[in-house]
C-alpha positions in Angstrom: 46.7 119.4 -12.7 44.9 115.8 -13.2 44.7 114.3 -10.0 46.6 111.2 -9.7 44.4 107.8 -10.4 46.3 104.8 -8.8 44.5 100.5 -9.8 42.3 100.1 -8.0 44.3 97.2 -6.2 46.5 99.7 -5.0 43.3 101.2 -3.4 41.8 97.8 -1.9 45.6 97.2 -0.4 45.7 100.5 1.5 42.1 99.9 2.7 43.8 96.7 3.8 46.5 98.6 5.7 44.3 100.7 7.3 42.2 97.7 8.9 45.1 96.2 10.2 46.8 99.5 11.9 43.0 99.6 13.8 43.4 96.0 14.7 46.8 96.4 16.1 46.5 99.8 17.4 44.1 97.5 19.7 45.7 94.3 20.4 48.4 94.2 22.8 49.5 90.6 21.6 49.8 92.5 17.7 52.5 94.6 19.6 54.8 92.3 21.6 54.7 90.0 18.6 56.0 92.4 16.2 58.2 94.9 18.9 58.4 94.4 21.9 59.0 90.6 22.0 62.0 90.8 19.9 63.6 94.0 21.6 63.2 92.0 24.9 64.6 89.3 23.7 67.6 91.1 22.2 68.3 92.4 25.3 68.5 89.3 27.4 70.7 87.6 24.7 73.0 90.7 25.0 73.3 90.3 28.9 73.9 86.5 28.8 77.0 86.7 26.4 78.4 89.8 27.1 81.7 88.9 28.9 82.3 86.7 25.4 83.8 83.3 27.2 83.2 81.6 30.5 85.2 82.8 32.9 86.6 81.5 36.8 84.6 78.4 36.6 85.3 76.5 39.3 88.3 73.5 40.0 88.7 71.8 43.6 92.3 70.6 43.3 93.3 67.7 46.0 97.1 68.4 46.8 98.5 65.6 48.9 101.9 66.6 47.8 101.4 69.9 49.0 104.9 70.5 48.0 106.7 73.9 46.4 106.3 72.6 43.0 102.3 71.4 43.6 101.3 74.6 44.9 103.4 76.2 41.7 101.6 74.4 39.1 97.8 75.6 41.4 99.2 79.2 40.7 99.3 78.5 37.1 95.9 76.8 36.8 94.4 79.5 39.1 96.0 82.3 36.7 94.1 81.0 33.5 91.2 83.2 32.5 88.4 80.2 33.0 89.6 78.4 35.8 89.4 79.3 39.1 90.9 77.7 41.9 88.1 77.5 44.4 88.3 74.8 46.7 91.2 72.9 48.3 89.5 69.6 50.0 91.7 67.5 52.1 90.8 64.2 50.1 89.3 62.9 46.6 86.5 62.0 48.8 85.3 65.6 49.5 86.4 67.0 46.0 84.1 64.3 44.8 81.0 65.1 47.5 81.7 68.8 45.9 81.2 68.2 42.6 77.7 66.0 43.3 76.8 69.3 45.3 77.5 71.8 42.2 79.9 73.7 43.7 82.5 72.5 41.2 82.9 71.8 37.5 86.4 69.6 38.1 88.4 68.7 40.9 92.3 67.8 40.2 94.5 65.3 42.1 98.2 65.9 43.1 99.4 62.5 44.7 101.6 62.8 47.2 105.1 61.6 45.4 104.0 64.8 42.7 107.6 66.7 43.4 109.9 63.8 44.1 109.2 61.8 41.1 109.3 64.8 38.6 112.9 66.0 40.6 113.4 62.0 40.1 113.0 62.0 36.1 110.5 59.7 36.7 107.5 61.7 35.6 104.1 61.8 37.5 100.6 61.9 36.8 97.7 64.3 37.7 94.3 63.1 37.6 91.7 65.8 36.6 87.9 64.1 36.9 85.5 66.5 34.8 81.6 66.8 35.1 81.6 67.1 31.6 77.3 67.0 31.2 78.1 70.3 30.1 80.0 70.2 27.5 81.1 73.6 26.9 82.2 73.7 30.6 84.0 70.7 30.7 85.4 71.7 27.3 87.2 74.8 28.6 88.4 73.7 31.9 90.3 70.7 29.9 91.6 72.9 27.9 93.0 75.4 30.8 94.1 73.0 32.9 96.0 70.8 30.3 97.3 74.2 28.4 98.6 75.3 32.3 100.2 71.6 33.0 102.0 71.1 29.5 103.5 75.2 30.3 104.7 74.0 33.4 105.9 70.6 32.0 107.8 72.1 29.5 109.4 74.6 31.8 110.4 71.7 33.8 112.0 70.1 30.7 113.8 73.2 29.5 115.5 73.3 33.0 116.5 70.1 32.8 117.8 70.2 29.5 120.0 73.6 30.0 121.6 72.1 33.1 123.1 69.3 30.5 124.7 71.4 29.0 122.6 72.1 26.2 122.1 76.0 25.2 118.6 77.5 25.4 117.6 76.8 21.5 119.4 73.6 21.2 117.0 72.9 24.6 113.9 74.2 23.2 114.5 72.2 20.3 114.4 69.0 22.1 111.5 69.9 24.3 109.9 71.0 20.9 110.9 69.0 18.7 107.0 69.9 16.5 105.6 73.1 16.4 102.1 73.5 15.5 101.6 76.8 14.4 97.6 77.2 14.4 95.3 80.2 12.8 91.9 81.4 13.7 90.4 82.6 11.0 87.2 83.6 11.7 86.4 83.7 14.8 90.2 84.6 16.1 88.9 85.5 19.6 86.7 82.3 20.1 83.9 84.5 21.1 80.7 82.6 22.5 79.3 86.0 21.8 80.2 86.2 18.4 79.2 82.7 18.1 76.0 82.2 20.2 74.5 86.1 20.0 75.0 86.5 16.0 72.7 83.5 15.9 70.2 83.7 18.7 68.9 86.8 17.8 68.4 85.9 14.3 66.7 83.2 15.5 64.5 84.7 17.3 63.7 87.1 14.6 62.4 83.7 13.1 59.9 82.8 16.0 58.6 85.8 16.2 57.7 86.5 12.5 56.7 83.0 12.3 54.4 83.0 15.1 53.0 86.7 14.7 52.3 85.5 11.0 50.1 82.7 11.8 48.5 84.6 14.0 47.7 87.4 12.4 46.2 85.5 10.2 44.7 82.6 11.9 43.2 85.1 14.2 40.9 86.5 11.2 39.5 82.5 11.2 39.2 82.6 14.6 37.5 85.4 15.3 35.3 84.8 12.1 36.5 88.1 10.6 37.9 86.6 7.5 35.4 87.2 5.1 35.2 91.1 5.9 39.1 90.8 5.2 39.2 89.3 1.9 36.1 91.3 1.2 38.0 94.6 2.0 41.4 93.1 -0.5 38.6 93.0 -3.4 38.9 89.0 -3.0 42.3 88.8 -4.0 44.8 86.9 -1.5 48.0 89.0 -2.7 46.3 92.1 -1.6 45.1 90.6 1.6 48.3 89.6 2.8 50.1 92.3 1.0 48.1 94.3 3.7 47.8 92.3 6.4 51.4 91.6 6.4 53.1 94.8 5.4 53.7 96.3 9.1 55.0 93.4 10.4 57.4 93.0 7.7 58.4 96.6 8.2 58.6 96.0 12.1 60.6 93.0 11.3 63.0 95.1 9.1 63.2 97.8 12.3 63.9 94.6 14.5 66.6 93.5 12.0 67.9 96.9 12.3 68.2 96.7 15.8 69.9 93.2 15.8 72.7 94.7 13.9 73.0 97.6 15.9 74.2 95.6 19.3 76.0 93.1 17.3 78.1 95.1 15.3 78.4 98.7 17.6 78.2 97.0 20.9 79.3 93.2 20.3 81.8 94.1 17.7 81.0 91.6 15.3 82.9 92.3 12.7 81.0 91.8 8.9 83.9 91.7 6.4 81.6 90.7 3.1 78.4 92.5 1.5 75.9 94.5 3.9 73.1 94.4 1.1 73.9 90.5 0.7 72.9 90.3 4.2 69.8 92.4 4.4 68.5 91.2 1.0 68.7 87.5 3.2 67.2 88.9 6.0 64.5 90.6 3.9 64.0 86.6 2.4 64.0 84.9 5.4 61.2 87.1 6.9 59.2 86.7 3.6 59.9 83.2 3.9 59.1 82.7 7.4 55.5 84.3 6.7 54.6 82.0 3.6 55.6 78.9 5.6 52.7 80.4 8.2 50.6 80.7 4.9 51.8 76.8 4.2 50.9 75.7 7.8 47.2 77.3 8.0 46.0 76.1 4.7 47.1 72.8 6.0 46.1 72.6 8.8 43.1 75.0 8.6 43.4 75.0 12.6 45.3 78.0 14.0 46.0 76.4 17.7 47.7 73.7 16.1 49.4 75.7 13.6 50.7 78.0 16.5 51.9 75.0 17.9 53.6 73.4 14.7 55.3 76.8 14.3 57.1 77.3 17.5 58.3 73.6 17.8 59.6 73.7 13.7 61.3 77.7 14.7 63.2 76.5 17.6 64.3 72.9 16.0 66.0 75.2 12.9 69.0 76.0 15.4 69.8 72.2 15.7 70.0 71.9 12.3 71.9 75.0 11.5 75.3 73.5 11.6 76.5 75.4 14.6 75.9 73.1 17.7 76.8 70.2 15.7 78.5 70.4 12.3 76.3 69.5 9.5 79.5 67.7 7.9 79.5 65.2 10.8 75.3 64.4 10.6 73.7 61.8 8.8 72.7 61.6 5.4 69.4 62.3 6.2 69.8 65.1 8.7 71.7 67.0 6.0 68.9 66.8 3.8 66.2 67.8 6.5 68.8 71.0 7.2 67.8 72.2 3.6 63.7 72.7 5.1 64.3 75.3 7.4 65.1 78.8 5.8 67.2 80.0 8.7 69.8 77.8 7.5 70.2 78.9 4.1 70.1 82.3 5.6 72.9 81.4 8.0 74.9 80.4 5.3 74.5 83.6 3.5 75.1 85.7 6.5 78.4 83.6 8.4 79.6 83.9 4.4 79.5 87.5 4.2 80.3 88.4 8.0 83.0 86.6 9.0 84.3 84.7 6.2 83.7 87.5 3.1 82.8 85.0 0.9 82.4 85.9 -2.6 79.2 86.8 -3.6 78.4 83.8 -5.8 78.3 81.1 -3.0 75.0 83.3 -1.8 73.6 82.3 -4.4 72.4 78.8 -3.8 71.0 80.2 0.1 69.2 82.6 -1.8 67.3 80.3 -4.2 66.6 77.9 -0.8 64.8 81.4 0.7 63.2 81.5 -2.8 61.7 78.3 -2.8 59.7 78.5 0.3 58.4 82.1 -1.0 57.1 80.0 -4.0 55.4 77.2 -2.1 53.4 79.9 0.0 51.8 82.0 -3.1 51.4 78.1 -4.3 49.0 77.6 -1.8 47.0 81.1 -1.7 44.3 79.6 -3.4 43.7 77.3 -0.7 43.6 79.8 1.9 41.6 81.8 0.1 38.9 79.3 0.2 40.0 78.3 3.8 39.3 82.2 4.4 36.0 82.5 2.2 34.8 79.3 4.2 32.2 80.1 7.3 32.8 76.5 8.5 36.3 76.9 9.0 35.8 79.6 11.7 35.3 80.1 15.3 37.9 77.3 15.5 40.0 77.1 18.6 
């Protein structure tokens, strides 16, 4: 039997992939970048958002009233899933000395005419003051404590209603006179974890095949072992990073892997659309992430300050995703600076597919973003090539 007789390029790559198992078999940055980094990172992601939503954050409530009805309307508020009722201070004084402290995320005022001017018809006001500097705090405590007032409110109004005379519909009627009848549709839970996990972890996926990528490869100018690399691809750059880049795309994959694993099994995100959709983005998005480390050391031809361009342009991709502020409500501009970062065509793909099950056409576009930054990195091979075949380019810092 003939023995098998493979191009030589296949030869020069697996020479290639044999130089770069030795140089991470003995780098201990080579592993946390591509494993252990990721994993780590996975797992304090998991911790942070496991409960889902905020939960007993703490309200002082002032009650001068101090009445039946006051202390009712505390046991609602206190019964809410993410207020607590933690503090009663005698005056508006302390409540306020309180929140300065950070002990509280809201204190709420019951004057002291509360029960005798709702028993009056009169109607009364509470007064809720919110350290809203964080937002998502402030956010949820509103909406327990006005959700809990407007319940008890309405109760008060039914009463009122049914002891003129009126029967319990004909009442409700009048209390309600518009209904709005309201439907989550992806996110029916309003799960932080489902929110802030199932993009976090992607993200991070990004930094880390971003930053192992430039390294991996800036450290071969830095170290001035470039030459012997390229020399080993038979001087051609698709075999040297075809090499070079193979197990950390693979890692990458296993990482990916992981990811999916606690969101799915142990989150229970649900994904309603196309699983190979989604790993044919993921599978872009790491491909692209590498060639825009290709585009930032041909560029720069420095790899501290590449290292450095690549963490800050990683991190600022989650502003510009569309999830902490919508990309509808951004400036012209903005939008168009969303379309240079590949995680955010790849969040479109994978939001479409997992909770929305978005037909498959409307990956499309995402997929041709991912496409185009693969493009501009093979663009610019022969420029690192020569960046590479250059002695006076290393022992750089």
């Amino acid at each position: 039997m003939r023995n098998l007789r493979f191009p030589q390029w296949v030869h020069d790559w697996w020479n290639v992939l044999n130089r770069e198992f030795v140089r991470f078999s003995g780098n201990r940055v080579y592993l946390f970048i591509a494993l252990a980094g990721p994993l780590l990172s996975f797992f304090l992601v998991m911790n942070i958002f496991l409960a889902g939503n905020p939960s007993d954050l703490p309200l002082a409530v002032v009650d001068l009233d101090d009445s039946q009805m006051s202390r009712q309307v505390i046991r609602m508020i206190d019964a809410t899933r993410s207020v607590s009722v933690s503090s009663r201070p005698a005056s508006l004084h302390d409540g306020n000395e309180a929140m300065l402290k950070g002990q509280v995320y809201a204190v709420l005022y019951i004057p002291y005419d509360f029960s005798k001017s709702v028993l009056k018809g009169e109607g009364s006001e509470l007064v809720m003051y919110v350290n809203n500097s964080n937002v998502l705090n402030g956010g949820l405590i509103q909406s327990a404590v006005i959700k809990a007032v407007s319940t008890y409110s309405t109760g008060v109004k039914l009463q009122v209603a049914m002891k003129g005379g009126m029967a319990q519909e004909q009442a409700l009627q009048q209390v309600y006179p518009l209904r709005l009848d309201t439907h989550e549709l992806f996110n029916p839970y309003i799960n932080y974890s489902y929110f802030l996990s199932s993009t976090l972890m992607p993200l991070l996926i990004t930094v880390f095949t971003l930053l192992g990528a430039v390294y991996v490869i800036g450290i071969e100018l830095r170290e001035g072992t470039a030459g012997e690399w390229i020399k080993t691809a038979g001087g051609s750059m698709w075999v040297a990073l075809g090499g070079k880049l193979a197990p950390y795309t693979l890692l990458m994959c296993v990482n990916v892997a992981v990811m999916h694993f606690i969101l799915v099994q142990h989150l229970g995100f649900p994904i309603k659309g196309s699983w190979a959709a989604i790993m044919a983005a993921e599978l872009f998005m790491i491909l692209a992430y590498q060639m825009v480390a290709v585009f930032l050391l041909a560029v720069t031809a420095n790899t501290r300050l590449s290292l450095s361009l690549a963490s800050g342009y990683s991190m600022i991709a989650f502003s510009y995703s569309g999830l902490t502020f919508p990309i509808a409500g951004m400036p012209m501009l903005a939008k168009i600076a969303a379309n240079i970062f590949p995680y955010y065509h790849w969040m479109k793909v994978f939001l479409g597919q997992s909770l929305r099950n978005e037909p498959l056409s409307n990956a499309s576009g995402p997929f041709l973003g991912l496409l185009t930054f693969i493009l501009i990195g093979i663009l610019l091979f022969p420029r690192l090539k020569y960046l590479l075949t250059e002695p006076r380019f290393y022992n750089r810092i």
